[in-house]
N, C-alpha and C positions, 0 to 999 in steps of 0.2 A: 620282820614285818612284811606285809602283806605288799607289794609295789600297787598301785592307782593305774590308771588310766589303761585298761586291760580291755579287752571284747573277748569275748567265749567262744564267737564264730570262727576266731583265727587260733584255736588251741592247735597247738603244736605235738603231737605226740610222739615218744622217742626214749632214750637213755635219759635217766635221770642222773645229774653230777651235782646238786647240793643237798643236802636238807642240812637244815637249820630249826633245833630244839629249845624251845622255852618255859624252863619251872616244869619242869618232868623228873619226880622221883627226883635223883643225886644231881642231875642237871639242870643249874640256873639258864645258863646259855651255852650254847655249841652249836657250830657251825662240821659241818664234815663234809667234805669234798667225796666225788663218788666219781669211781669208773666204770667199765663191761664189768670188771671184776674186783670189787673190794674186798678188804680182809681188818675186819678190826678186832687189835690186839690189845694189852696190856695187863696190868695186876689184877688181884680180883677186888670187886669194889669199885673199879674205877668206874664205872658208866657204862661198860660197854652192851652189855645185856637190856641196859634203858634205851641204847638208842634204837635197840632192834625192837625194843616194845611199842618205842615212842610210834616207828614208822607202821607197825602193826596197828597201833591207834588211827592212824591217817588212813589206813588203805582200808580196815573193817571196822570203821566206826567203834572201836570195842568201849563196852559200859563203862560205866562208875567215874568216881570223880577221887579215888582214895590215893591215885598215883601225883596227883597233883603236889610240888612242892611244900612243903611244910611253912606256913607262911606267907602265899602265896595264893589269889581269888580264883586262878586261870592256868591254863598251859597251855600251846601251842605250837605244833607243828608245822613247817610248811617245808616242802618239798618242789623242786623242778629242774626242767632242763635249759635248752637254749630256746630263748625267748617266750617260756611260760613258769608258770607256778601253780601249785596247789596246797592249798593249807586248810588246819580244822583246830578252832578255839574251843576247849571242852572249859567251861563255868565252873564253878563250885553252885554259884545259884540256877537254878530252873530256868529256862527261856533264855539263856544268855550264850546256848553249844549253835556252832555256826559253822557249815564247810563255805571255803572260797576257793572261786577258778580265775585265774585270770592270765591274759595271752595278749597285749598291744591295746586294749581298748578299758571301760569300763570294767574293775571286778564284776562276775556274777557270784551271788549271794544264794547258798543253800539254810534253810531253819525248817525247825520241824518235822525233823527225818524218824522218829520215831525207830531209832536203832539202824537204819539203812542207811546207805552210801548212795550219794546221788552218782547214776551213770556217767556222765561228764565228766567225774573226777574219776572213777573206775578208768574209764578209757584212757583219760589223762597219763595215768600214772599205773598200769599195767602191770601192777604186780600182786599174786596170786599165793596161795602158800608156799609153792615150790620156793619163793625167792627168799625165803625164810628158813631158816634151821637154827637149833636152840641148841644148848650143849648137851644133852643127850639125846641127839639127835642120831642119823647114821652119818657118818661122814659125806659130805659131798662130794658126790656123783660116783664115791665107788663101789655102790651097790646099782649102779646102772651098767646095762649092756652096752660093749662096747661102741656098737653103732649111736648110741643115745649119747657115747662121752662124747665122740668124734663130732657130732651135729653142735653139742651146745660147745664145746670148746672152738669148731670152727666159727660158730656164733659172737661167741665173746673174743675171738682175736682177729676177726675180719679173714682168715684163712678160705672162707668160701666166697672171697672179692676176690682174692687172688688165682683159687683155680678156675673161676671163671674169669675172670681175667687172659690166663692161660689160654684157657680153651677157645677164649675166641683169638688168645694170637696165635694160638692154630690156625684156625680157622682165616685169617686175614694172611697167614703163610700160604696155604695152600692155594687162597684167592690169586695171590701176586704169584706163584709159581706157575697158576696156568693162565695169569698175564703174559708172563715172561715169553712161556713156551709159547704162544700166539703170536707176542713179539717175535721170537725168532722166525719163526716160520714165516713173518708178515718180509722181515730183513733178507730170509731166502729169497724168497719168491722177486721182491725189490732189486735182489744183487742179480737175479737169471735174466728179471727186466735190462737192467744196466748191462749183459752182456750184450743183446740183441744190439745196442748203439754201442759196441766196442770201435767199431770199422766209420762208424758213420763221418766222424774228421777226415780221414783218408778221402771216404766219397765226397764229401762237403769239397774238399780241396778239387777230385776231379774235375768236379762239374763247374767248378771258378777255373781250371783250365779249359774246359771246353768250350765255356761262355766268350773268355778271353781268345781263343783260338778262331770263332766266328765272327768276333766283333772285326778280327783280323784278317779275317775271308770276306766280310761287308767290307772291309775298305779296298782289299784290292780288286774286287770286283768293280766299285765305285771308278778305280781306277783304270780299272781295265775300259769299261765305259767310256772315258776320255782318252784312252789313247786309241779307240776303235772310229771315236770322231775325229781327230786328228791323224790315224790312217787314212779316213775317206777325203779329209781335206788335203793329205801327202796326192791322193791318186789327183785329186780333182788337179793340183797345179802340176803334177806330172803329164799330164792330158794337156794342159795350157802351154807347158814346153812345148812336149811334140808339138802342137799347133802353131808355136813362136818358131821353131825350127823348121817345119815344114813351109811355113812363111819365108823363113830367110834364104830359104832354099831357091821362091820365087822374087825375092830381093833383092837389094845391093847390099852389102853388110852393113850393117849400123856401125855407129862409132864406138873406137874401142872403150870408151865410157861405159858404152849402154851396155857391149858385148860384159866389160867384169863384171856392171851390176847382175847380169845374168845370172854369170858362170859362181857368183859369190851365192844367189840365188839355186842355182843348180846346186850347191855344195847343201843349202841349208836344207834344199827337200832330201838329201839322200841323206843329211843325216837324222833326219824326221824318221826315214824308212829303216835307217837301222834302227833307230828307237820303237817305232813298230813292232819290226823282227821280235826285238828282247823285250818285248811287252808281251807279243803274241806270246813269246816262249816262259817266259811267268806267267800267263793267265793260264796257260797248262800246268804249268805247275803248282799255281795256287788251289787251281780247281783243282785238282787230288787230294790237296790242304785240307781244303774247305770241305772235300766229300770224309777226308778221312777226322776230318773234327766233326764232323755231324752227327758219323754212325759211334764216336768215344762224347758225344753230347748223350745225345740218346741211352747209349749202354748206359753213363752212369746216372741219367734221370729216370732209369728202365731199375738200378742198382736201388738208388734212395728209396722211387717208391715201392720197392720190396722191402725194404726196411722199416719204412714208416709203416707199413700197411702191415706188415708184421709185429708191431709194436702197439699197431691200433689208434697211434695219437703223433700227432707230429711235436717233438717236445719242444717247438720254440713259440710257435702261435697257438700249441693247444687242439690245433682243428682235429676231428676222427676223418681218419684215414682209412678206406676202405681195400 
């Protein structure tokens, strides 16, 4: 039977895989499954030549009503694939021969064809004389050229999905190989970058020493600062002596109290003035420190930004470096 609730707008067109025969000739009912390529066999007598009539009925409306089972008002054919059908009820009475399409929605209803096949079912169901051959027939397809077997047998086993298939996984090979080789080239060029920062730790380290080697020339200089003020205040009570002693020179001697506090006083500026001496004599020293961490500061922030500036980008903050 004919399925309901079909529309004609949504026909499906494609491989046919059923028909389904009724009261045709030797055939009450049958059903027959169908692929790219069928082969129907058996005795003779059994059907098999009705079902090729039957379907011949369906695709060229062919005349008469003599094929009709013996017994039987009607016969009908319907035929289809995935998610359509098409079928044709031939009468024995007049006004009773009907094609139907139908695809997801309402059947649409053919009458009146005056021997013709309505186009909708043509289209439908796409099949032509070629898809027919009777037994004295030529055998099929080997009186075709070879190019012609090649086409319909890649046809019928999906063989031209596969070389193109192929061919585009060619084609997506040779994509990704001159990915690749892009890639490598990109990793070259990346690893010649990553030489030019080989040294750059080394430098990074110098100039943390140099940094550290000044912060250590600002403090002895800070210090030298204070012992250059306390030189001036060693000379200032040196002057105050003399003055105490040239005093006591027009005196009487003060009491030996006063004279230790002096002399305990006398001991603590000299040793102020030797701490001067060995002040003065580290801030020569330091200052050679301090000159020779300035010009290994320099060289290596003279070092980095030839690097950076070579490299065109500083790689921790990103800035371009000119």
């Amino acid at each position: 039977m004919l399925p309901g609730a079909y529309h004609l707008a949504d026909v499906v067109q494609g491989v046919l895989t059923r028909v389904e025969i009724t009261d045709y000739q030797s055939l009450k009912r049958a059903a027959v499954p169908l692929g790219r390529f069928t082969v129907v066999t058996g005795p003779s007598n059994s059907g098999k030549s009705a079902v090729i009539r039957a379907l011949r009925l369906l695709a060229f409306n062919a005349r008469g009503t003599s094929y009709i089972r013996t017994g039987a008002t009607s016969c009908k054919v319907v035929a289809g694939g995935e998610g359509w059908v098409a079928g044709i009820v031939r009468s024995v009475t007049r006004g009773k021969d009907a094609y139907r399409l139908a695809n997801g929605g309402d059947p649409q209803t053919y009458t009146k064809l005056a021997g013709s096949v309505p186009d909708d079912i043509t289209k439908a169901l796409q099949l032509e004389d070629l898809n027919f051959a009777g037994q004295l027939d030529s055998p099929y397809l080997l009186t075709e050229a070879g190019t012609g077997i090649a086409r319909t047998l890649g046809e019928l086993t999906n063989v031209s999905m596969v070389f193109r298939a192929a061919g585009e996984a060619g084609r997506l090979r040779k994509g990704l190989a001159q990915e690749l080789k892009a890639a490598q080239a990109r990793l070259k060029a990346l690893a010649a970058q990553a030489e030019q920062y080989r040294g750059i730790g080394e430098r990074r380290r110098a100039v943390i020493q140099a940094e550290e080697l000044a912060e250590a020339a600002r403090e002895k200089a800070a210090r030298l600062t204070r012992l250059r003020t306390l030189a001036a205040r060693v000379r200032a009570e040196q002057a105050a002596a003399e003055q105490a002693r040239r005093a006591l020179n027009d005196r009487e001697l003060p009491s030996l109290k006063r004279a230790e506090e002096m002399a305990a006083r006398l001991a603590r500026l000299r040793e102020l003035l030797a701490d001067r001496d060995q002040a003065a004599s580290d801030v020569v020293v330091y200052r050679d420190r301090v000159r020779d961490a300035e010009r290994a500061e320099q060289e290596a922030h003279g070092a980095v930004h030839d690097a950076l500036a070579a490299a065109g980008q500083c790689p921790m903050c990103g800035q371009v470096v000119a």
